[in-house]
C-alpha positions in Angstrom: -24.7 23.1 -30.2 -24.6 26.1 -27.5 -21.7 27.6 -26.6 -22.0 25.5 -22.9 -21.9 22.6 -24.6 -18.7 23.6 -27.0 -17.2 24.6 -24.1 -17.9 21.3 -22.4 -16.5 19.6 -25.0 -13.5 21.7 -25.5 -12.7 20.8 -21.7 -13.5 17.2 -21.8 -11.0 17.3 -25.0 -8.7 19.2 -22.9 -8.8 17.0 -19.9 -8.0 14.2 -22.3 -5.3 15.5 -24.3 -3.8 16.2 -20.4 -4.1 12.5 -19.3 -2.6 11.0 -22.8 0.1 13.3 -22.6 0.9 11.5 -19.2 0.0 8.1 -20.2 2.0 7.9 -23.6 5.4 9.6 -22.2 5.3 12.7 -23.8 4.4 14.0 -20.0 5.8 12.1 -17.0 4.5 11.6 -13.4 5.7 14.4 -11.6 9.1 13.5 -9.2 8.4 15.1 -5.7 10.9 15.7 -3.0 11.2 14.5 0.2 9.2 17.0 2.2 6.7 16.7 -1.0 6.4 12.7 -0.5 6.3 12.8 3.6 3.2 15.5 3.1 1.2 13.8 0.5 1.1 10.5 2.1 0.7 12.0 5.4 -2.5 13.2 4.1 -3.4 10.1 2.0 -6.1 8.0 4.0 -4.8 6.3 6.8 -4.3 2.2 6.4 -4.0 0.2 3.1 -3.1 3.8 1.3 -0.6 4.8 3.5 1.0 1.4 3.8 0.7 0.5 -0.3 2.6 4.5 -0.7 5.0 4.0 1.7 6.1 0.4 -0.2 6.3 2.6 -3.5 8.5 4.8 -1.9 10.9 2.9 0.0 11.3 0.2 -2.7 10.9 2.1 -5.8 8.6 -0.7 -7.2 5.6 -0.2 -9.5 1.9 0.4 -7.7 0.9 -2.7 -9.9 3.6 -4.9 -8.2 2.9 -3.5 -5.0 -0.8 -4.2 -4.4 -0.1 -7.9 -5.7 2.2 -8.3 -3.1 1.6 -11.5 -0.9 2.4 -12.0 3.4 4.7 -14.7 1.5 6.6 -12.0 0.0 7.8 -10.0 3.1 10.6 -11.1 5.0 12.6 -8.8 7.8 15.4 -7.7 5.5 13.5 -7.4 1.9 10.7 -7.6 -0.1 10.4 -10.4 -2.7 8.6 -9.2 -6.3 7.9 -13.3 -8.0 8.2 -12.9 -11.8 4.1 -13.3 -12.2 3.5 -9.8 -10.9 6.3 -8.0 -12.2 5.9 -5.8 -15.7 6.4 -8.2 -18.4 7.2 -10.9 -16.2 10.6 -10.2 -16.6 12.2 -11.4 -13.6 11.7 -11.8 -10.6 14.0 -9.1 -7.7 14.3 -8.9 -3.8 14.7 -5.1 -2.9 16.4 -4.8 0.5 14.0 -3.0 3.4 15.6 -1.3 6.3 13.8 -2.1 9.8 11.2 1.1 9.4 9.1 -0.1 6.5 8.9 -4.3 7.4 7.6 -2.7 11.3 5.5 -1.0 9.2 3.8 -3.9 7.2 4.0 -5.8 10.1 1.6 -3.1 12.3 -0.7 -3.5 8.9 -0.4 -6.8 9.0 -2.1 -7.1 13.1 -4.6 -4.3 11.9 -5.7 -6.6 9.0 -6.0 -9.8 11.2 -8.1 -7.5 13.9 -10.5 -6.7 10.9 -10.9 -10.5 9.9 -10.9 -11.4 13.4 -8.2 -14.2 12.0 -4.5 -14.9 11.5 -3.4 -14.0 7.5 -1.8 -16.5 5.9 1.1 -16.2 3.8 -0.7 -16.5 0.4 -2.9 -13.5 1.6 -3.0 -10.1 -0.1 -1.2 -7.3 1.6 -3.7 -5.0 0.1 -6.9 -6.8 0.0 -9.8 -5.2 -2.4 -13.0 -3.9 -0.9 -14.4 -7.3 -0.8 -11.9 -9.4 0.4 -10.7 -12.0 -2.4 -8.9 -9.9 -4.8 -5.9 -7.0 -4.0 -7.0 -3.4 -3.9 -6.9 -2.1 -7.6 -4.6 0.6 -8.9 -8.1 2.4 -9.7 -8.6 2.1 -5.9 -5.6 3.7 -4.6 -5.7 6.5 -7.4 -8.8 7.5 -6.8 -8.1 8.3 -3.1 -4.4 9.6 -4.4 -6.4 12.3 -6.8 -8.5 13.5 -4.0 -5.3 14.2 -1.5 -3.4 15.9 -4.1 -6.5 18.1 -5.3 -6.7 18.7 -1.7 -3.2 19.8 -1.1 -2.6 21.6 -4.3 -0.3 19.5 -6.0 -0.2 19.6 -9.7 1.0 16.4 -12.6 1.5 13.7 -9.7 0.1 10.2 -9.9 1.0 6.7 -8.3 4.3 6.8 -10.8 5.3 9.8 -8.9 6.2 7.3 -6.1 8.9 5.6 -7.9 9.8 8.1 -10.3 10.6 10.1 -7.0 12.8 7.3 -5.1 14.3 6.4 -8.2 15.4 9.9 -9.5 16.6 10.7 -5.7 18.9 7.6 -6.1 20.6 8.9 -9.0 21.4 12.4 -7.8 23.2 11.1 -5.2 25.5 9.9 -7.5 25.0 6.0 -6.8 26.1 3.9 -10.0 22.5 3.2 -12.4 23.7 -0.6 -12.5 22.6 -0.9 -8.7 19.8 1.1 -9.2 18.5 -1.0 -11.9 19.0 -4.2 -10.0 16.3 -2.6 -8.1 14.0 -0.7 -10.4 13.2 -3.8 -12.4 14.0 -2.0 -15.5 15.1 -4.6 -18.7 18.6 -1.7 -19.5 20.2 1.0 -18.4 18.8 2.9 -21.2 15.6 2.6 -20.5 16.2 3.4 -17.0 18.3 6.5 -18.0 15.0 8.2 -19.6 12.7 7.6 -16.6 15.2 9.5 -14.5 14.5 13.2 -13.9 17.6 15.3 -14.0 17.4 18.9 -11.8 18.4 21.5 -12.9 21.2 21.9 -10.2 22.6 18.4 -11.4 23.0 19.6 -15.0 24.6 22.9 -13.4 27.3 20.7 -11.6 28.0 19.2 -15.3 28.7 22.4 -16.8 31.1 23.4 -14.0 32.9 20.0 -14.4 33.4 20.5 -18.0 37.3 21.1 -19.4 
């Protein structure tokens, strides 16, 4: 073996160990502020990528529940996640919207009837796959997602980082993790307490509240 190809294979092996250390917990999608989340989807591709971030973000859903999303599912006040598409099929939740995101979907919604050249119907995909019959797959949206954060510089953040982010920004503004959860979709509050990221400034305000 030369000593391109160990050196190959010692960043292959690298760029492996990096993407199981994400995948298996050890290492979690990075949480991004708010200036970082308004850049990086600024930059996404415009259409289905934009819209499928933008529901990540302002509902703190998953990007698998997201692109299974149906017309059905959208109403002016909230978005309906049925039991079939959510994690486990645990239950299904309604996450409230405010007015921004549902004018949003419902811009998407006209630009995907112009493409048909027909009305949607309300068991349609909001994100419909490259040839029409099936929603856009995570693989999809990452792909496009790793090229804009290459692009930008950004280091550790995948589709997670979208609701790690608006989950994590929820809790350091003190609201209680009981209504965050009702959200989330998580099955406890303990499992919810260890996908929250704590900043350093919030641990800081502990230590100056202590007795």
């Amino acid at each position: 073996m030369t000593l391109f190809t160990r050196l190959q294979l010692a960043s292959r092996q690298l760029e492996n160990l990096s993407h199981a250390m994400k995948t298996n917990r050890n290492g979690q999608s990075k949480v991004l502020t708010t200036a970082e989340l308004d850049l990086l989807i600024e930059e996404l591709p415009g259409g289905v990528h934009t819209v499928l971030a933008n529901v990540c973000r302002r509902t703190g859903c998953r990007i698998s529940e997201a692109r299974q999303l149906k017309w059905e599912n959208i109403f002016p006040t909230g978005i309906t996640f049925p039991k079939q598409i959510v994690k486990n099929k645990l239950e299904a939740r309604t996450v409230p919207i405010f007015p921004s995101l549902y004018d949003l979907l419902i811009k998407w919604k006209h630009q995907t009837e112009l493409i048909k050249g027909q009305p949607v119907s309300p068991s349609d995909w909001v994100f419909v796959g490259r040839f029409g019959d099936k929603p856009i797959t995570r693989q999809a949206h990452g792909k496009q997602l790793q090229n804009t954060i290459e692009r930008i510089g950004f280091k550790g953040v995948s589709s997670h980082s979208y609701r790690r982010s608006a989950l994590s920004s929820a809790s350091s503004k003190g609201l209680p993790l009981k209504a965050i959860q009702t959200l989330s979709g998580h099955k406890s509050l303990a499992v919810l307490s260890r996908y929250l990221e704590v900043s350093e400034e919030e641990r800081k305000n502990v230590v100056q509240a202590f007795a």
